[in-house]
LUMDRENLO-660897 format. One record per residue: z, x, y of N, C-alpha, C in turn; residue in one letter. Coordinates in steps of 0.2 Angstrom, whole numbers, plus 2048, in hexadecimal, padded with zeros to 3 digits. Example, Ala and Ser with C-alpha at 12.3 -4.5 7.8 and 13.67 -1.06 7.14 Angstrom:
<pts>
8278427E482783E7EA8278427F0A;8238407F58248447FB827840800S;
</pts>
This chain:
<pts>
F4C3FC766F513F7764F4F3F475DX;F553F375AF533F0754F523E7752X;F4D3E6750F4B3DE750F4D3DC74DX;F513D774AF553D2744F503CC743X;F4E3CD73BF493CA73BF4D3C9733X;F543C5730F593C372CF553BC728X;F553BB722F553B3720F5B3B1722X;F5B3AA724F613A6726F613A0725X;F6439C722F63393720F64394717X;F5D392715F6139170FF61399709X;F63399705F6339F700F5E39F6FFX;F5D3A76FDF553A96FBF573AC6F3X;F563A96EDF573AE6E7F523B06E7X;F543B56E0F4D3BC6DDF4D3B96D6X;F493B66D3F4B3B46CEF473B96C8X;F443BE6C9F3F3C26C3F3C3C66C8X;F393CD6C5F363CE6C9F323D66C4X;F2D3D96C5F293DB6C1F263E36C2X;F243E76C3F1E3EB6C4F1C3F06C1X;F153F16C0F113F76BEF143FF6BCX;F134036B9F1440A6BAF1340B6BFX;F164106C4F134146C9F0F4196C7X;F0841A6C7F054206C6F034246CBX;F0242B6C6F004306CEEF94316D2X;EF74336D7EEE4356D6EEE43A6D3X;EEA43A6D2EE64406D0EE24446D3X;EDE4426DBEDB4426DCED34406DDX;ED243B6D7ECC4356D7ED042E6D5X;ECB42B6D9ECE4256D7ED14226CFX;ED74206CEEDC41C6C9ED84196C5X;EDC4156C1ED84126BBED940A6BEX;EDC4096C2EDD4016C6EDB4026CFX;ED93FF6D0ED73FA6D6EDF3F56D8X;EE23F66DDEE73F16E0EE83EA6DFX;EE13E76DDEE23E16DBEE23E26D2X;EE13E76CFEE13E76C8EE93E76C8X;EEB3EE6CCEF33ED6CBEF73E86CBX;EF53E36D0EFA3DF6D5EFA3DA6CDX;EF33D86CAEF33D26C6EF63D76BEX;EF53DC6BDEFA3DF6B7F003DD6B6X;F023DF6BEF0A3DE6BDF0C3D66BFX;F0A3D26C3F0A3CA6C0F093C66B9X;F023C86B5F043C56B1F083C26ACX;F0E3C96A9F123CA6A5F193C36A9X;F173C66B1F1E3C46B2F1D3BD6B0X;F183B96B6F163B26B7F163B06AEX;F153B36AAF143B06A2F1B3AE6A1X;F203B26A2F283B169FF293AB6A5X;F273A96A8F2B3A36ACF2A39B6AAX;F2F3996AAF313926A9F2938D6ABX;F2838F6B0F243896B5F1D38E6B7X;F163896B8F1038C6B8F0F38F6C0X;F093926BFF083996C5F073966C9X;F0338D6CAF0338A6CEF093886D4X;F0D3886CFF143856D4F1638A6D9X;F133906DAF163926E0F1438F6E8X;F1738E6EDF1438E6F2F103936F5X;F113986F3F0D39E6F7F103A46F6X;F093A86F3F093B16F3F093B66F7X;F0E3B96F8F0F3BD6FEF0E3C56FAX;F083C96FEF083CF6FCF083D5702X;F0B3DA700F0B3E0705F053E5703X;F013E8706EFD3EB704EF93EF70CX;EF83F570EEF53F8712EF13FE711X;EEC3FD70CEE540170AEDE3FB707X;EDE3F4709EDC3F1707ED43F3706X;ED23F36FEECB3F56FFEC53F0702X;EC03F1702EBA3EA705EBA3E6700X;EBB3E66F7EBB3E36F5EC13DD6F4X;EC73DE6F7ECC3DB6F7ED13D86FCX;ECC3D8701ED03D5708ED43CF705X;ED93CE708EDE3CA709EE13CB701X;EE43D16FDEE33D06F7EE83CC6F4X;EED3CA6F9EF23C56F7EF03BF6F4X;EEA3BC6F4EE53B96F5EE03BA6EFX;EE03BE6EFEDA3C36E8EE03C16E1X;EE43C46E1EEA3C26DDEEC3BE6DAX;EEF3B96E0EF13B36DFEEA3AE6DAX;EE33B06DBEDF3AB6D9EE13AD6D1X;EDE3B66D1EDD3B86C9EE33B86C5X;EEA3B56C9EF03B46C3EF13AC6C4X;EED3A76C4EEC3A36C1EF039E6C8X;EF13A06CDEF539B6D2EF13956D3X;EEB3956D3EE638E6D5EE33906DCX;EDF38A6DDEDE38B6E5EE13896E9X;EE63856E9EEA3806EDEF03856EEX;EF138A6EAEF83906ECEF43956F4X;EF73956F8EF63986FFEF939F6FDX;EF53A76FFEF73AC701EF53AF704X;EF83B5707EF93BA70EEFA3C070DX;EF83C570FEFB3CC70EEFD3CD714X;F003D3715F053D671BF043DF71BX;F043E0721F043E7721F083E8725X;F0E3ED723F133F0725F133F8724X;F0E3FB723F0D404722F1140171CX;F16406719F1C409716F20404715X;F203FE714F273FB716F233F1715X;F1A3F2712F183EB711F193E970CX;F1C3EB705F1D3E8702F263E5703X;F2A3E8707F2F3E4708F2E3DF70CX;F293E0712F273DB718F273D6712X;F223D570CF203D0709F253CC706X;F2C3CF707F313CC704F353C7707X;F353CD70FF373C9716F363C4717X;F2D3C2716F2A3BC716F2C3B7714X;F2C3B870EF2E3B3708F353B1709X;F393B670AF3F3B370AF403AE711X;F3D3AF715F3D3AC71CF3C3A571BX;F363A3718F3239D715F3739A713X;F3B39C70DF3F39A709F4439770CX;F4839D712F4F39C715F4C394718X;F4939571BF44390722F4338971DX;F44388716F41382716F3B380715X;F38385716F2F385713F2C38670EX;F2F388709F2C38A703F3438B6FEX;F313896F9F3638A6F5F3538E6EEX;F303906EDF2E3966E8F2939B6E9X;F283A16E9F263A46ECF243AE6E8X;F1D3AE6E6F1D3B46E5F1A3B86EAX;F1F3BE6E9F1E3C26F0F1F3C96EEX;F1B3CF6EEF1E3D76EDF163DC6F2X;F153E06EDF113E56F2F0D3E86EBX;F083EC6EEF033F06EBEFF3F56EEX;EFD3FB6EDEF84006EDEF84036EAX;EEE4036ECEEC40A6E6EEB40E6ECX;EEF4146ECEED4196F0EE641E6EEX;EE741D6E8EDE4236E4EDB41F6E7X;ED84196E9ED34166EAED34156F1X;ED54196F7ED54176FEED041C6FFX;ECB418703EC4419705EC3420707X;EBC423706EBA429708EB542670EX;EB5428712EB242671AEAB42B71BX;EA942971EEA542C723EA542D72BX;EA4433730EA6433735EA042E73AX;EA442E743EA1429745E9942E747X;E9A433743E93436747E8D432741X;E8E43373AE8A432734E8A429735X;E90425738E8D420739E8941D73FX;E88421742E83421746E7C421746X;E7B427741E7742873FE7442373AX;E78420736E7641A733E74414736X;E7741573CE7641073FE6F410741X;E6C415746E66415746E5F414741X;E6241873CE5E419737E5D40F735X;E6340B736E5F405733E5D401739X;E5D40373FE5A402742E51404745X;E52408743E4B40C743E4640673EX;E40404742E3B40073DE3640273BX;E34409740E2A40C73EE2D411739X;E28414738E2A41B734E2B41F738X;E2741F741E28426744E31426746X;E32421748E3A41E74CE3E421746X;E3C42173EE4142373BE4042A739X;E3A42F73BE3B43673BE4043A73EX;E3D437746E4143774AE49436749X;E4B432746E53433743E5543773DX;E5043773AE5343D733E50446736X;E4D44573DE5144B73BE5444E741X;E59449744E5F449746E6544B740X;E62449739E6844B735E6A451734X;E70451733E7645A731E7945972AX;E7945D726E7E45C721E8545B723X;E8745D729E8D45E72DE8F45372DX;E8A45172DE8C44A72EE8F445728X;E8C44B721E9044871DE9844971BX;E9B44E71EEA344F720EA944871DX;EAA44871AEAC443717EB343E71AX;EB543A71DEBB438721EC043771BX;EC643971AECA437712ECF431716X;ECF42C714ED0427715ED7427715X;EDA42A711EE242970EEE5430713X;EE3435715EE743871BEE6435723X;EE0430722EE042C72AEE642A72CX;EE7426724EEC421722EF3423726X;EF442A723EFA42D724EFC43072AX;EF942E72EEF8431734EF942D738X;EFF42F73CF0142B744EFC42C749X;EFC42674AEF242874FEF6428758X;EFD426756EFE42775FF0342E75FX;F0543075CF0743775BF0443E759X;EFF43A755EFA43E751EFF44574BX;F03441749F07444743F0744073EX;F04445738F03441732F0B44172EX;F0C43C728F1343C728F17441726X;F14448723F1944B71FF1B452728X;F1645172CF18454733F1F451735X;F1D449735F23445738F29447735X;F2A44972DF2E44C729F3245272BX;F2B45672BF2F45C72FF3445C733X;F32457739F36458740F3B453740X;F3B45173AF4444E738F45455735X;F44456731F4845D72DF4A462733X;F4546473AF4846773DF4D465742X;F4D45D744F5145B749F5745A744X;F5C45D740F6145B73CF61463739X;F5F46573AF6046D735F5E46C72DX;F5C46872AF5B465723F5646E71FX;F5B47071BF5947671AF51475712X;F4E479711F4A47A70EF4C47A707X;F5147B705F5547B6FFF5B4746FFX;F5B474704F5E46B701F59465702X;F53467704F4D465704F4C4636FAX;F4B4696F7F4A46A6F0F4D4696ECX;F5546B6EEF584666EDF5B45E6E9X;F5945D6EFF584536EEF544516EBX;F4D4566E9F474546E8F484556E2X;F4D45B6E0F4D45B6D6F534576D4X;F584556D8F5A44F6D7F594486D5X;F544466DBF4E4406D9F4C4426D3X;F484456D1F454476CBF484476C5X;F4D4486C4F514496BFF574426BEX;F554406C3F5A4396C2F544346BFX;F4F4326C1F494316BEF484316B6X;F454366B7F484396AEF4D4376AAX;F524386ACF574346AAF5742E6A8X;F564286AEF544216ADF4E4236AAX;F494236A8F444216A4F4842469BX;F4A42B69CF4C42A695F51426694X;F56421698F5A41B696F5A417693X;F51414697F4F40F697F5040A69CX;F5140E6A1F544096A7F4E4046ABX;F464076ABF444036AFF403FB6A8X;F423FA6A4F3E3F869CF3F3F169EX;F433ED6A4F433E66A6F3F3E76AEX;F3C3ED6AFF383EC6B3F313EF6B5X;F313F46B2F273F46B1F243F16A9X;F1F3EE6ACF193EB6A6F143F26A5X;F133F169EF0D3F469CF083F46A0X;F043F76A1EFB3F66A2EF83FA69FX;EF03F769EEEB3FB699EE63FA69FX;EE53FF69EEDD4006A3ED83FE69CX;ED03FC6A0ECD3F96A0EC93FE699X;ECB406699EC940B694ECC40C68FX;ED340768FED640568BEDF40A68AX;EDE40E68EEE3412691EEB40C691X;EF040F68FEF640E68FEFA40E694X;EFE40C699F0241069EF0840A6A0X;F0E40D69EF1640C69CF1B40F69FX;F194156A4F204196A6F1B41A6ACX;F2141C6B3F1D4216B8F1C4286B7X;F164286B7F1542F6B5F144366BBX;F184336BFF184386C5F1F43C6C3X;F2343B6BFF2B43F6BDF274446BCX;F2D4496BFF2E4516BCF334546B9X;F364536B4F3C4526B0F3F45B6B0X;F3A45F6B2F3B4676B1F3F4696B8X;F3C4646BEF3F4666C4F464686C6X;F4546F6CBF4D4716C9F4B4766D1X;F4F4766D5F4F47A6DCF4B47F6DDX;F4E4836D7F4A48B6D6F414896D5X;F3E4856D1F374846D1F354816D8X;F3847A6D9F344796E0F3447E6E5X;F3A4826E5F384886EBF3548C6EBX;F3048B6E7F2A4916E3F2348C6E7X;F244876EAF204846EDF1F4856F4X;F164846F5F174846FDF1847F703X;F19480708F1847B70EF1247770DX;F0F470710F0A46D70FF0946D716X;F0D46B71BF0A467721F0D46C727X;F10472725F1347472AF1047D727X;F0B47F724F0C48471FF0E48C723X;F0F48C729F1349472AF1B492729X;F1E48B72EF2548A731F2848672CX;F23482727F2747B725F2947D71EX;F2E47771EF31477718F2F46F713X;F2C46C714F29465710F2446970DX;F25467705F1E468700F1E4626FDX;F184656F7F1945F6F4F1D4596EDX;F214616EFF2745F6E9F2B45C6ECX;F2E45C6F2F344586F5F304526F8X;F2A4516F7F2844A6FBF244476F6X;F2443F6F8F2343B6F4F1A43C6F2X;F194396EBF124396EAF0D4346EEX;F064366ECF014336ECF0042D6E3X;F034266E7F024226E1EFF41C6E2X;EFE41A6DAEFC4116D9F0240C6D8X;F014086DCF074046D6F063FC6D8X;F093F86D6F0B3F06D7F113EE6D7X;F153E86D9F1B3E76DAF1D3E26DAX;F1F3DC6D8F203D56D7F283D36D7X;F2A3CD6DDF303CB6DDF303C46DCX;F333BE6D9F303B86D9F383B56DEX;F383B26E2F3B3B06E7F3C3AA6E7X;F433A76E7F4339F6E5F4A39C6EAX;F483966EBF4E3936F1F523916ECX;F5938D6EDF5E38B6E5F593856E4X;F573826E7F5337B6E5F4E37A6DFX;F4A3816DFF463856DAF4A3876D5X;F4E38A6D6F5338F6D0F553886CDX;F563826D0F5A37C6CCF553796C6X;F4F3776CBF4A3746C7F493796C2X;F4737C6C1F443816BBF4A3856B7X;F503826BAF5338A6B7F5238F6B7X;F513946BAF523986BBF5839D6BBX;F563A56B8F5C3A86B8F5B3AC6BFX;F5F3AD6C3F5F3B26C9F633B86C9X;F5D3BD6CDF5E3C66C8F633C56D1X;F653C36D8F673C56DCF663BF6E1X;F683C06E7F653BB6EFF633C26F3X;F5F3C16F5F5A3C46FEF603C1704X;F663C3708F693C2709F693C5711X;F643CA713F653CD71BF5D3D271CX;F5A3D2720F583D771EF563D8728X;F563DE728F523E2730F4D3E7733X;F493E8736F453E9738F443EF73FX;F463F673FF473F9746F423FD747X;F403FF74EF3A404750F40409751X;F3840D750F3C416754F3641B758X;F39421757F3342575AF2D427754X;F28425755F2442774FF2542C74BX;F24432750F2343974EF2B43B74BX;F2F43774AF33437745F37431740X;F3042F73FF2F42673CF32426736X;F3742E732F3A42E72CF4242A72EX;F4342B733F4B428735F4B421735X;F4641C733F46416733F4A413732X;F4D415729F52412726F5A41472BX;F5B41972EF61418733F6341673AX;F5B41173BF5D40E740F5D40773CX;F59404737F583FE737F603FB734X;F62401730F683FF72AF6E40072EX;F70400736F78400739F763F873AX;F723F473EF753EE73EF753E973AX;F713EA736F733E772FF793E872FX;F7D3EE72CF853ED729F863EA72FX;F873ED735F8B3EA73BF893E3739X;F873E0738F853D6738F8A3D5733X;F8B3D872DF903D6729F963DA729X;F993DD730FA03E272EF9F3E572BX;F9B3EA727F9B3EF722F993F6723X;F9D3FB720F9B40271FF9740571AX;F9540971EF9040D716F9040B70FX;F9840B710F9A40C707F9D405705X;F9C400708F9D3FB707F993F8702X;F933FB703F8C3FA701F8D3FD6F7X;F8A3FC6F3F8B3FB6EBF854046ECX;F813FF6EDF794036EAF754046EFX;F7240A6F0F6B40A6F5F6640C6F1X;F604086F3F5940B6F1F5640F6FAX;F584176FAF5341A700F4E41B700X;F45418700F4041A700F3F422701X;F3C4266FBF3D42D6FCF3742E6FFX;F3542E704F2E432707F2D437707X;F3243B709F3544170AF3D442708X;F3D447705F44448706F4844A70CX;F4444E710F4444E718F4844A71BX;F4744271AF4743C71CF4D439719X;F4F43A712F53436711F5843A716X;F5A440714F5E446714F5F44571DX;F59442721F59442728F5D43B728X;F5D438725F5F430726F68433727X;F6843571FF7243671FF75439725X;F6F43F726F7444472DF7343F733X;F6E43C733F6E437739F7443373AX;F76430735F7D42B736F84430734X;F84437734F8943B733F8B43D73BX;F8443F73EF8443F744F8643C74AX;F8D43C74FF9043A753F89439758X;F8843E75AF8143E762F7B43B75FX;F7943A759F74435756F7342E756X;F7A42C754F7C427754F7F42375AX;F8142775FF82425767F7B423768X;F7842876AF7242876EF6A42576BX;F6C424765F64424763F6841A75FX;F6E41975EF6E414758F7440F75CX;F76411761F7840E765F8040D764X;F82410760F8940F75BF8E414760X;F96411760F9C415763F9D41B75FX;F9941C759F9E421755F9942474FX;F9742874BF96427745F96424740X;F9042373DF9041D738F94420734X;F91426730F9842972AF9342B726X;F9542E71FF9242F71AF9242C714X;F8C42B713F8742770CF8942B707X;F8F429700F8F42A6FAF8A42B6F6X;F844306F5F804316F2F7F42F6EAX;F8642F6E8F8642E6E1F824256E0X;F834236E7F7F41B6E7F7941B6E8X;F7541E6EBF7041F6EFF694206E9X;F6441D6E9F5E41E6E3F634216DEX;F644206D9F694216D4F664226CDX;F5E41F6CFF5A41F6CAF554256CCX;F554296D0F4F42C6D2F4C4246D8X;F4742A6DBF404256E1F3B42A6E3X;F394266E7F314286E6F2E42E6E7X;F334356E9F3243C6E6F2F43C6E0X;F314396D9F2F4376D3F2A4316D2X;F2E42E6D5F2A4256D2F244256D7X;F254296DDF1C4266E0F1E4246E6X;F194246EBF1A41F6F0F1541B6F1X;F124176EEF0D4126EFF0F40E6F6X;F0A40D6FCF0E40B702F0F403703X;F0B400700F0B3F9700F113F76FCX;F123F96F7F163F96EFF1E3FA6F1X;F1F3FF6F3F264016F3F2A3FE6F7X;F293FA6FCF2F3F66FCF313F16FAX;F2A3EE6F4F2D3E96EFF313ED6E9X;F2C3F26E7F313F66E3F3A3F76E1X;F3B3FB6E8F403FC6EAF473F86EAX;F453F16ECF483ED6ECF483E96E8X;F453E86DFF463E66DAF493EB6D8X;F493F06D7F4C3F76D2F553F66D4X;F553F46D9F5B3F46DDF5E3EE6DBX;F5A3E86DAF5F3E26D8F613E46D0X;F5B3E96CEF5E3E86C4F613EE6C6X;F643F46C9F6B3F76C9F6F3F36CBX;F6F3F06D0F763EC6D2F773E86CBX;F723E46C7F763E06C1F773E36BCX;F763EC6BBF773EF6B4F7C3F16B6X;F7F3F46BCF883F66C0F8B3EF6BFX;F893EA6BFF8E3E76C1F903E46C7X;F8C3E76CEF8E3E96D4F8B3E26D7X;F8E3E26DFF8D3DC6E2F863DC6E8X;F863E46EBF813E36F0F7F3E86F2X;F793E96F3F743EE6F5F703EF6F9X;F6E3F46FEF6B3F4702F633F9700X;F5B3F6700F593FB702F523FC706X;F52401708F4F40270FF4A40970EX;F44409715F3E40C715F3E40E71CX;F3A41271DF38415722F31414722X;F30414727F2940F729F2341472EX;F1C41372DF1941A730F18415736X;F1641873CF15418743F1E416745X;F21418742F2B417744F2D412744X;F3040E73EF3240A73EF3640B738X;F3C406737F3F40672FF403FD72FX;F413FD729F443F7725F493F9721X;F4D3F271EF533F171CF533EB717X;F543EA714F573E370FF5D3E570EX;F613DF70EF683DE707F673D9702X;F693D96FBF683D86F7F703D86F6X;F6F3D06F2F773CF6EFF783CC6E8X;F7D3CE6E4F7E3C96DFF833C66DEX;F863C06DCF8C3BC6DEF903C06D7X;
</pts>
C-alpha cells in the first residue's frame, strides 16, 4: 500500500538549484570524493545568493555509499561550504530515491513551519565504494591482532590462504537485494519478462535516451544547471560525459546480456551507468522568498512514497505515481513533463505497460480501470540516466531540478518526477509553476 507522506501547510518554493557533471567510472576510483562533489556543486550556487550560507536552517543531503571518512556527509558539506557551526545537518538513505528523500525532508520542515530556508539535494561517488574483504580474512585479522607471543602469531599465519585475499566489491553488494538475492539489473529482467518488453524496444529507448541527450547538450540546455569543476590535477569537467551521441538500435544490439547472459535482454547500453555526481536544491517558505527576494524556479507541491515486491523494485514509479494524480483529479496527460529515473529501460518501458495494463492495475494498483497511456514525447525530453548516469544518492535531486528548468523553458505549469527504488519501493514528487 502506498504511504502519503505530501507537504501540507505552508508553500515550499525552489528558489535555485545547482549540480555537478555526471561522470562515468571507469573503473578506479574518480577524480572527486562525494564530499568534494557535494561542495563543487554548492559553492557556485550558495555564491550567486542574496543572503550568506549561514542563514540556512539546515542541510539536508541524500547519499547511500558513505565512505569512513565522511559520515553524516550532510554534515561534512554543510561545514566546508561555509554554513557555520550553528547550521544543523542530516543525511538520509533512500537506495535509489535519497536524493529525493532529501527534498521530501525539507520541504516537510518547510510546509510544518519549522524552518524556513533550506539546502537540500543528494550525492555519490559510485568509483569510490569500498573494496571489502570477506568475513574469513577478517577473521583472520582479527586473531592475528590478537595474537601477543610470537608462537600464538605463527600459529595464525599459517592458517593464511591466498584464497582469503578475494576481494568483496562493495558497489555489487550495494546493488544487491539481500532479501531476494537479485541484483538490480535481474530485477530488470523480470519486469522485461512479466510485460513481454522485447529486446529491441529495449535498444530502442535506450538510443533514444541517448540521442535526446546529445541534443540537449548541443542546445545548451543544461548551462543554468551544471557548474564547472576542476579536479585537484587541474582537469576540467563541464558536460556529462557518459552521452553516446553515435547510439542507434543496430549498434546496441551487437551487445551482450549482463545479468542474464544465455535468456536476458538487459546490457549495458540500455541501463543506466556507473557514476559520480552532486545535486543541490535550495528550498525556501514565501516568508524567505519575501525577505531576500528571491526569484522562484517552481513550488514542491505533493510528493508519495509506495512499497512493492522487490524482485521487481523497477515498477516503483507505477505504483507511487496513481495516488498522486488521484489526490489531484488528474490523468497521465494532465501532467506537462516527466522526469522517469532511467535504471533500466526495462523499467521505464515496464512502468508504461503497467498503467496500460487493465489486470495490473486492478490487482497490483488497486484501480477500477487502466491508468492509460503516458505521451512520451513528455517524458525525460532531455535524455536520463541511460546517458547522464545514475549516481544513487544524486538522482533524485537531479531529476527534479532538470524538471523545474523544463517546465520554465516550456512555459509549462506541472511536472511530475519519479524513481524506482532498490529493495521495492518507488517515489514521486510534483512540481509546479504558477
Amino acid at each position: 500500500m502506498a504511504e502519503r507522506v505530501s507537504p501540507a501547510g505552508r508553500p515550499v518554493f525552489v528558489v535555485d538549484g545547482a549540480r555537478t557533471p555526471f561522470l562515468k567510472a571507469h573503473g578506479r576510483p574518480g577524480p572527486f570524493t562525494a564530499a568534494d562533489l557535494a561542495v563543487a556543486a554548492g559553492r557556485p550556487l550558495l555564491a550567486r545568493q542574496p543572503f550568506e550560507p549561514t542563514a540556512f536552517d539546515q542541510v539536508i543531503v541524500g547519499n547511500t555509499m558513505a565512505g569512513a571518512d565522511e559520515a553524516n556527509i550532510a554534515r561534512v558539506a554543510a561545514l566546508r561550504l561555509g554554513c557555520g557551526n550553528a547550521v544543523p545537518a542530516f543525511t538520509v538513505h533512500r537506495n535509489c530515491a535519497s536524493g529525493m528523500q532529501a527534498l521530501d525532508a525539507a520541504a516537510a520542515l518547510i510546509a510544518g513551519g519549522r524552518a524556513d530556508l533550506i539546502l537540500a539535494g543528494g550525492v555519490e561517488a559510485m568509483s569510490h565504494a569500498p573494496v571489502l574483504y570477506g568475513p574469513r580474512m577478517v577473521e583472520f585479522l582479527a586473531d592475528w591482532a590478537a595474537a601477543k607471543r610470537p608462537g600464538e602469531r605463527l600459529k595464525v599465519a599459517a592458517r593464511f590462504r591466498p584464497a582469503l585475499l578475494a576481494p568483496v566489491i562493495g558497489l555489487l553488494r550495494g546493488l544487491t537485494d539481500p532479501v531476494v538475492g537479485l541484483n538490480m539489473g535481474q530485477t530488470a529482467e523480470k519486469v522485461a519478462y512479466r510485460f513481454g518488453i522485447s529486446r529491441e524496444e529495449m535498444d530502442s529507448y535506450a538510443a533514444r535516451s541517448q540521442q535526446r541527450l546529445a541534443r540537449a547538450q548541443q542546445e545548451g540546455r543544461f548551462k543554468d544547471e551544471i557548474v564547472t569543476v576542476y579536479s585537484a590535477a587541474g582537469e576540467v569537467y563541464d558536460f556529462d560525459d557518459g552521452v553516446r551521441p553515435d547510439s542507434t538500435p543496430e549498434k546496441l544490439a551487437k551487445l551482450k546480456p549482463v545479468f542474464d547472459r544465455k535468456f536476458g535482454k538487459v546490457t549495458a547500453g540500455n541501463s543506466s551507468q556507473i557514476t559520480d555526481g552532486a545535486a543541490w536544491l535550495i528550498l525556501a517558505s514565501e516568508d524567505a522568498v519575501k525577505r531576500y527576494q528571491l526569484p522562484t524556479l517552481g513550488r514542491i507541491s505533493d510528493s508519495e512514497w509506495a512499497g512493492l515486491d522487490p524482485a521487481e523494485m523497477g515498477l516503483g514509479p507505477a505504483h507511487a505515481i496513481p495516488p498522486l494524480l488521484r489526490r489531484h483529479g488528474w490523468a497521465l496527460n494532465d501532467i506537462d513533463f516527466w522526469e522517469l529515473n532511467e535504471a533500466f529501460a526495462a523499467q521505464v518501458l515496464g512502468c508504461l505497460r503497467a498503467w496500460e495494463s487493465e489486470d495490473y492495475c486492478r490487482e497490483q494498483l488497486g484501480l477500477d480501470h487502466a491508468l492509460g497511456s503516458l505521451d512520451q514525447e513528455r517524458l525525460n525530453v532531455d535524455g536520463g540516466a541511460i546517458g547522464v548516469g545514475h549516481p544513487v544518492g544524486a538522482s533524485g535531486a537531479r531529476i527534479v531540478l532538470h524538471l523545474l528548468r523544463v517546465l520554465e523553458r516550456e512555459q509549462a505549469r506541472r511536472g511530475i518526477a519519479s524513481l524506482c527504488i532498490g529493495g521495492g519501493q518507488g517515489g514521486a514528487m510534483l512540481v509546479e509553476r504558477d
